[in-house]
C-alpha positions as CSV (number, residue, x, y, z in Angstrom):
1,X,170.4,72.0,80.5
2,X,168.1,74.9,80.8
3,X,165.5,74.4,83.6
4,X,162.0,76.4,83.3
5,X,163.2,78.1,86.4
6,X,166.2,79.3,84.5
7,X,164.5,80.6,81.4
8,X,163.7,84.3,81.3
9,X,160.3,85.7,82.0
10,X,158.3,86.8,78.9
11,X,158.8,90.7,79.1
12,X,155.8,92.4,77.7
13,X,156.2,95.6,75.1
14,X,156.2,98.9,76.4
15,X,155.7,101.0,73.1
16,X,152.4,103.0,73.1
17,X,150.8,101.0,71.0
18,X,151.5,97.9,73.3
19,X,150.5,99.7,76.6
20,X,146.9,101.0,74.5
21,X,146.2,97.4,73.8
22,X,146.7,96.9,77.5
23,X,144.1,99.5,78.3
24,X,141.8,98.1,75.8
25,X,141.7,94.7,77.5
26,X,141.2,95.8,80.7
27,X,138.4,98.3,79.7
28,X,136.8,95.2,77.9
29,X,136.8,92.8,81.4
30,X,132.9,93.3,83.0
31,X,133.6,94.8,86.4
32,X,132.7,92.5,89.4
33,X,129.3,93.2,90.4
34,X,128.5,94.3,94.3
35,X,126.1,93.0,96.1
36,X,123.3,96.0,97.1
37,X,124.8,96.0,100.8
38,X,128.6,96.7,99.3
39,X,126.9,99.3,97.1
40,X,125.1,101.1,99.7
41,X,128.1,101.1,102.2
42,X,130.8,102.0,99.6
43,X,128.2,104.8,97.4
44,X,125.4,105.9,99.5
45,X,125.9,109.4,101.9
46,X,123.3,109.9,104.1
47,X,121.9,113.6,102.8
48,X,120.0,114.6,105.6
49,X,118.8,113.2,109.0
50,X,120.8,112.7,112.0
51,X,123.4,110.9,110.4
52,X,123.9,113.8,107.1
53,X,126.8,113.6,105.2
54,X,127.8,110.5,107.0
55,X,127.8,106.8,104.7
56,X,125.2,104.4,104.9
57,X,126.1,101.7,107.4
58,X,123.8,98.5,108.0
59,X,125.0,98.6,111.9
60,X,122.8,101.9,112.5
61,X,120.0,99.6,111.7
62,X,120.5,95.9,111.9
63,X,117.3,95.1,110.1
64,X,118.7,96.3,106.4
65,X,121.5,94.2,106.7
66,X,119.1,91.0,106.7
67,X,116.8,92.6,103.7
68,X,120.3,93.4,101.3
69,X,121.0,89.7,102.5
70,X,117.7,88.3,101.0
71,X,117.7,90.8,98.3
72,X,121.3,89.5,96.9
73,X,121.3,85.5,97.8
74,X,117.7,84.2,97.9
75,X,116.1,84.9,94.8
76,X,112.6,86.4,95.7
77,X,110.5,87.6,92.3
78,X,108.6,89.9,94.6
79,X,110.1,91.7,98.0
80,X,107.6,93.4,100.0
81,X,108.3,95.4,102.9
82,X,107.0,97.4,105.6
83,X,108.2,98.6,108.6
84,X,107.9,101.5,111.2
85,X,107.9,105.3,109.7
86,X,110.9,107.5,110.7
87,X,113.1,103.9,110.5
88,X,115.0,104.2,107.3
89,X,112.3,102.3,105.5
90,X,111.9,104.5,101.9
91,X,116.0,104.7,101.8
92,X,116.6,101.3,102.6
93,X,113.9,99.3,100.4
94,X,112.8,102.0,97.6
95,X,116.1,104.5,97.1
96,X,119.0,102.0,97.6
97,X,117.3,99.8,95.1
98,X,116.3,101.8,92.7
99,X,120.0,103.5,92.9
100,X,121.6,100.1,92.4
101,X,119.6,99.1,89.6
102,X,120.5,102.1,87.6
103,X,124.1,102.8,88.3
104,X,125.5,99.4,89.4
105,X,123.4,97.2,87.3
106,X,122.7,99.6,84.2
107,X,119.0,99.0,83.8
108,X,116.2,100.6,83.4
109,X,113.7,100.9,86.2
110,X,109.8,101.4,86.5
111,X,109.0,103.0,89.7
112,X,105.2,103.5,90.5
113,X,103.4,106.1,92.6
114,X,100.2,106.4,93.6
115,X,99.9,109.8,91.3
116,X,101.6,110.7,88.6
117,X,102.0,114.4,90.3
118,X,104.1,113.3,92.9
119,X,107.2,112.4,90.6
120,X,108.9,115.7,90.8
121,X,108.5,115.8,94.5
122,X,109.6,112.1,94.8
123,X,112.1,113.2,92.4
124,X,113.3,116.2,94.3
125,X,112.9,115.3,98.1
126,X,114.0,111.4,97.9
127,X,115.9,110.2,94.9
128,X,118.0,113.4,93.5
129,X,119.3,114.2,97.0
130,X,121.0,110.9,97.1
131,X,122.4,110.3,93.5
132,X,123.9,113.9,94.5
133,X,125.6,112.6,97.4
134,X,127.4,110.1,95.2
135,X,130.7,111.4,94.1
136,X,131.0,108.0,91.3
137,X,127.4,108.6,89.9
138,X,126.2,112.3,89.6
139,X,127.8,113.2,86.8
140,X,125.5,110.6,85.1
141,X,122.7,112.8,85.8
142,X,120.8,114.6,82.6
143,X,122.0,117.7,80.9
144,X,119.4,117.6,79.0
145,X,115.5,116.7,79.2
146,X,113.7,116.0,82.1
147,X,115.9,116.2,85.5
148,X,118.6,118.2,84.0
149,X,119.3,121.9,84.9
150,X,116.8,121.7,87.5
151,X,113.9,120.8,85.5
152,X,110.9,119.1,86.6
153,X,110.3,115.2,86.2
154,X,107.1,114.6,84.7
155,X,107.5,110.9,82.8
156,X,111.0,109.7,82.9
157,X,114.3,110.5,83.5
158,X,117.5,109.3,81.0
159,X,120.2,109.0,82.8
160,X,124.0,109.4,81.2
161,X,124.7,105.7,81.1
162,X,121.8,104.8,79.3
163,X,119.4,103.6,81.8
164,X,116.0,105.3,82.3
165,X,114.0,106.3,85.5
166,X,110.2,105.9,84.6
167,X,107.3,106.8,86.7
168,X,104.2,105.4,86.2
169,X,100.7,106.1,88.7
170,X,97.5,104.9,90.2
171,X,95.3,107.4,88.4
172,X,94.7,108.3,84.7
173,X,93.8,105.9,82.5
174,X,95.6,102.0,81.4
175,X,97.7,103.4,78.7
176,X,99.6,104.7,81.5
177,X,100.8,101.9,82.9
178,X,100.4,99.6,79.5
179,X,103.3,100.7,77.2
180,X,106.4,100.1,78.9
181,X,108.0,97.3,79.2
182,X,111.1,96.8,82.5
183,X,112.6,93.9,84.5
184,X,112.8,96.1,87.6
185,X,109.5,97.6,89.1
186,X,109.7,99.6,92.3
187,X,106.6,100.5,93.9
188,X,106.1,103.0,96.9
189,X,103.2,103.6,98.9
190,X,101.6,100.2,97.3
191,X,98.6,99.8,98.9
192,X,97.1,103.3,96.4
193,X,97.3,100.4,94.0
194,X,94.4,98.3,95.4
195,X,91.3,99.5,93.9
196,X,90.4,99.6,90.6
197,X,89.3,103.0,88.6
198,X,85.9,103.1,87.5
199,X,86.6,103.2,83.6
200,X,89.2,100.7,84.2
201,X,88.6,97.4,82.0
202,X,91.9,95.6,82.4
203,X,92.0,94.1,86.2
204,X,93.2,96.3,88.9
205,X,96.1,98.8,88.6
206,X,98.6,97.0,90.7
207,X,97.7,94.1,88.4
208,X,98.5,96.1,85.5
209,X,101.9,97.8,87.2
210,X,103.1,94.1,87.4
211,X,102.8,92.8,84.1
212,X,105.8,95.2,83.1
213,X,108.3,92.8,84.4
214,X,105.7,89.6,82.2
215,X,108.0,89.7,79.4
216,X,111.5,88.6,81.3
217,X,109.6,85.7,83.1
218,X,111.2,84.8,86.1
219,X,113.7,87.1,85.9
220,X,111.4,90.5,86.6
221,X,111.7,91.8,90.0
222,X,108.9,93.9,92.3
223,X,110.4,96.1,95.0
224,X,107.2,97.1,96.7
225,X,107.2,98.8,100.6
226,X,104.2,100.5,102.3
227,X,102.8,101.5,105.5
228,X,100.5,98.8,106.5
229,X,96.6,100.0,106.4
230,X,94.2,96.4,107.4
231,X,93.9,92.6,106.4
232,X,92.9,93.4,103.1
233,X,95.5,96.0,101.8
234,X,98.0,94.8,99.2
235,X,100.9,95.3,101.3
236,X,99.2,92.9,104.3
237,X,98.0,89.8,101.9
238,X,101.5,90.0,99.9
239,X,103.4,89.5,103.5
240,X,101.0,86.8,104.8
241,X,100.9,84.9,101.6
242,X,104.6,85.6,100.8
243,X,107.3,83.9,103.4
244,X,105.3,86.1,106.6
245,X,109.5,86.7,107.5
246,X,109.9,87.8,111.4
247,X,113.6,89.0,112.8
248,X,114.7,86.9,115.5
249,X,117.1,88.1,118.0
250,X,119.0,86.1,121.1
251,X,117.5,87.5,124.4
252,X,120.3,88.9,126.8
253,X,118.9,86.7,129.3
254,X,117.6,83.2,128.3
255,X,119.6,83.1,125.0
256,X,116.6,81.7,123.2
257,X,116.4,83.9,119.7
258,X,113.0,85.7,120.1
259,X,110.7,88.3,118.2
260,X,109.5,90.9,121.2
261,X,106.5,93.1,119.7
262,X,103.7,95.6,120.9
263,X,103.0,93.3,123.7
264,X,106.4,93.0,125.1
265,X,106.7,96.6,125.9
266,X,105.9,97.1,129.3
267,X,106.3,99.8,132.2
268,X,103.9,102.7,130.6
269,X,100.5,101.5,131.1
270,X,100.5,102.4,135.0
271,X,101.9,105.3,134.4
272,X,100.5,109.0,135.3
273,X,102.1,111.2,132.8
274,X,104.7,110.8,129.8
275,X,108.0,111.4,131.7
276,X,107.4,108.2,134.2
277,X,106.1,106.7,131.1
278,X,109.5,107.0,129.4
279,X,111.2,106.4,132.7
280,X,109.6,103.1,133.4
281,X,109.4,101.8,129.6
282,X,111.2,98.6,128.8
283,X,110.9,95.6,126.6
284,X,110.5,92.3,128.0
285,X,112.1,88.4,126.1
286,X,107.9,87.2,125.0
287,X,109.4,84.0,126.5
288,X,107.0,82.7,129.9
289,X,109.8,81.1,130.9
290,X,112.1,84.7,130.7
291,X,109.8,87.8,130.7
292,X,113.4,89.1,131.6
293,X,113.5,92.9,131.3
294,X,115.8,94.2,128.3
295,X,117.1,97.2,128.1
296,X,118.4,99.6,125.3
297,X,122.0,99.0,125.1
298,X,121.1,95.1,125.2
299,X,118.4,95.6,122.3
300,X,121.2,97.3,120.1
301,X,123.5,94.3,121.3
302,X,120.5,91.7,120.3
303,X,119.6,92.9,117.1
304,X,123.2,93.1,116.1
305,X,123.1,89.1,115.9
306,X,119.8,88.9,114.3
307,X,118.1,86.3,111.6
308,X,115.3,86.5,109.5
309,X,112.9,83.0,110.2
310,X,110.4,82.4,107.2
311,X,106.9,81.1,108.4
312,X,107.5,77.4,109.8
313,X,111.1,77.9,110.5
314,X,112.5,77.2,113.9
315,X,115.7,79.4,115.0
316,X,118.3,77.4,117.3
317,X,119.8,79.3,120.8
318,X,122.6,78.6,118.7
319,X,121.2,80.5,115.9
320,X,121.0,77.4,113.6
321,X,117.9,77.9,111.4
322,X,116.0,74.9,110.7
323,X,113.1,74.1,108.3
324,X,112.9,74.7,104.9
325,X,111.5,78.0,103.5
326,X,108.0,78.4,102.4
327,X,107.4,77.4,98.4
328,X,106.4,81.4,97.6
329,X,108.6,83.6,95.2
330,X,107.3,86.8,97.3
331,X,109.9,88.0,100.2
332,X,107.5,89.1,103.0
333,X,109.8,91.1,104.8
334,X,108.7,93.0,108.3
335,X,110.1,94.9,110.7
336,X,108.8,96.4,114.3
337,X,109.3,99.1,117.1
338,X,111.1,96.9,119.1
339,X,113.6,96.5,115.6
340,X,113.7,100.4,114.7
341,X,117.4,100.6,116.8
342,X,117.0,104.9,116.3
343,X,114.1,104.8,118.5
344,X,114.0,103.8,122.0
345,X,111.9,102.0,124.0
346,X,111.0,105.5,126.0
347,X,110.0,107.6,123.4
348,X,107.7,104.9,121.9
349,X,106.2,104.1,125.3
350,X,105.5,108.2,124.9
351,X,103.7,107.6,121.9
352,X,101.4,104.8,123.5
353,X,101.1,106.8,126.4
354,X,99.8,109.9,124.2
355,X,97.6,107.4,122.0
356,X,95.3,106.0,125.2
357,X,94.7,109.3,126.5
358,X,93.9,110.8,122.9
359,X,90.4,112.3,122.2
360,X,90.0,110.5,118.9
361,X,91.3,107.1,120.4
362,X,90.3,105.1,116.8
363,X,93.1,107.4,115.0
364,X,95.2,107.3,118.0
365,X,95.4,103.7,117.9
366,X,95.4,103.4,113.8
367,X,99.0,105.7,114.2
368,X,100.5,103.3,116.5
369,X,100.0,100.4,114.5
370,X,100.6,102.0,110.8
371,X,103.2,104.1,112.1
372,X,105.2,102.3,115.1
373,X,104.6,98.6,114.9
374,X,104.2,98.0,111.1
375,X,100.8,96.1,112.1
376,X,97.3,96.1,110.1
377,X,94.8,98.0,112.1
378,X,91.9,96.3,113.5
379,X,88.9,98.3,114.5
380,X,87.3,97.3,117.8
381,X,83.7,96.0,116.6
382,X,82.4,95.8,120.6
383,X,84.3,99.5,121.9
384,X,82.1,100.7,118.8
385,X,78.6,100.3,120.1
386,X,80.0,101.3,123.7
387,X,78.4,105.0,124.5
388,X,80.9,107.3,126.2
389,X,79.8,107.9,130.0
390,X,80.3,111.3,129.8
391,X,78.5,111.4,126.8
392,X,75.7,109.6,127.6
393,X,75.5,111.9,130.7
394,X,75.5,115.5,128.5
395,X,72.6,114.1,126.3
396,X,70.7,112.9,129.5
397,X,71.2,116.8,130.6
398,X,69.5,118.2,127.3
């Protein structure tokens, strides 16, 4: 009696013509698609920065890990973000995108600016600098047309797989943003989007950038970042309307999962010049109960075991999440200061230092929130009727 553990194995052929059909099948399998935060880690080299020529890693800057997180699982038609400048924000939510969508995913991708002039320098500084950096992916660059050889980028750029880089603006007229049709829109710099030209009769232009994605119905996606500008800019209303996301992270002290902000950081304000400024800087849990001082090393350890918490969510000290997300398809997604790990709480304690003593304190102040804490700037109604005492003094002496 012959057993099935006694019969040979099937031996496949190993003439060329078997081994070809071999490579054929293989060849014909899909390849596994990576998520965007495998893609970045395993593609992406840093090209410049303090990190050149080193790979992307999440762990420099907690923060991107959580937005690749939403970005793959959650299913968000629109993802807005804004953050600090000088915090990775244009790589991680523009570049890394758009790179994914046209090498890992194959597709074509619209990516607006607020003028049509800027592609070749968005072309040159950001995007090209990267795809050169990617051993698996530059030779899909152009040898021909726009992008190729050095040539500048005026419209759109064909890549050698068959997916296409278009740049559409702010300015000129509707046909520019009316004749293409994509499932993947990246904006940058959103908020030059808000207003609508004067010979303009079809709604505003960000209206008009998003109806390229109508056509693919709830499978278009809107990458959009900016620096924030007030309450009214597009950025602003898409956060506080979207799932107004904050990172939580477990204070050193308490163990309660907290967001410290502007207001938490402490030490500067008394100071008399910017080194005691930096020197007494620190961040503090927002807690009552806490208000225990944290310092750098235990901010890098804290936001290394952050979580994102929609609007009406609750976060655990155990990190359990609890409540249900808010009913939006728009990914409000925000990051501060205190979350930028490649600044510390010294050198921004600098900057606030700098911006109270500043001669123009309106701009001053504008910087720090655009710029640091990823904040709408509110102008002081009252401080602007206040007359300067030195001021009112010289005009008494004319």
């Amino acid at each position: 009696m012959v057993t099935a553990s006694s019969q040979p194995a099937h031996v496949w052929p190993t003439t060329p013509e078997a081994e070809e059909f071999r490579y054929l099948l293989r060849s014909c399998r899909a390849p596994k698609l990576r998520t965007m935060r495998e893609f970045a880690e395993q593609e992406i080299i840093l090209p410049d920065g303090p990190f050149e020529g080193l790979r992307f890693r999440c762990d420099r800057q907690p923060y991107s890990a959580l937005f690749f997180e939403q970005v793959t699982f959650a299913g968000w038609r629109v993802i807005s973000a804004s953050g600090p400048s000088q915090s990775g924000k244009t790589l991680t939510c523009t570049i890394i995108p758009l790179t994914y969508h046209l090498f890992e995913m194959r597709e074509t991708v619209v990516f607006g600016l607020p003028d049509k002039d800027m592609a070749n320098d968005k072309w040159e500084v950001s995007i090209l600098p990267v795809i050169k950096k990617m051993p698996r992916y530059r030779d899909l660059l152009p040898i021909t047309g726009e992008g190729s050889r050095g040539g500048k980028v005026r419209d759109k750029v064909i890549f050698r797989n068959g997916a296409v880089l278009k740049f559409m603006s702010a300015g000129g007229d509707d046909k520019e943003r009316a004749a293409f049709t994509t499932r993947v829109l990246i904006i940058t710099e959103v908020n030059a989007f808000r207003k609508t030209g004067e010979a303009s009769k079809e709604g505003n232009k960000y209206a008009q950038l998003c109806a390229r994605i109508k056509s693919f119905d709830d499978r278009g996606l809107i990458y959009q970042e900016c620096t924030e500008e007030d309450e009214e800019s597009i950025s602003w209303q898409a956060y506080k309307q979207g799932t107004e996301s904050r990172i939580a992270a477990p204070c050193p002290h308490c163990g309660h999962f907290v967001s410290p902000d502007r207001e938490q950081l402490r030490g500067w304000q008394t100071a008399t010049d910017e080194v005691e400024a930096r020197e007494a800087a620190t961040f503090v849990c927002p807690r009552e109960e806490c208000e225990g001082q944290i310092t750098d090393p235990q901010r890098k350890a804290m936001l290394s075991r952050a979580k994102l918490v929609h609007r009406g969510q609750t976060i655990d000290p155990d990190g359990t999440i609890r409540g249900d997300k808010p009913r939006t398809t728009t990914l409000g997604f925000r990051w501060t200061g205190f979350d930028n790990a490649l600044m510390s709480a010294g050198t921004i304690a600098v900057s606030e230092f700098k911006a109270a003593r500043a001669v123009n304190e309106e701009s001053a102040e504008k910087e720090m929130c655009q710029f640091v804490w990823a904040r709408p700037y509110k102008p002081d109604v009252e401080a602007a009727v206040i007359l300067n005492a030195n001021e009112i003094t010289m005009r008494t002496m004319r």
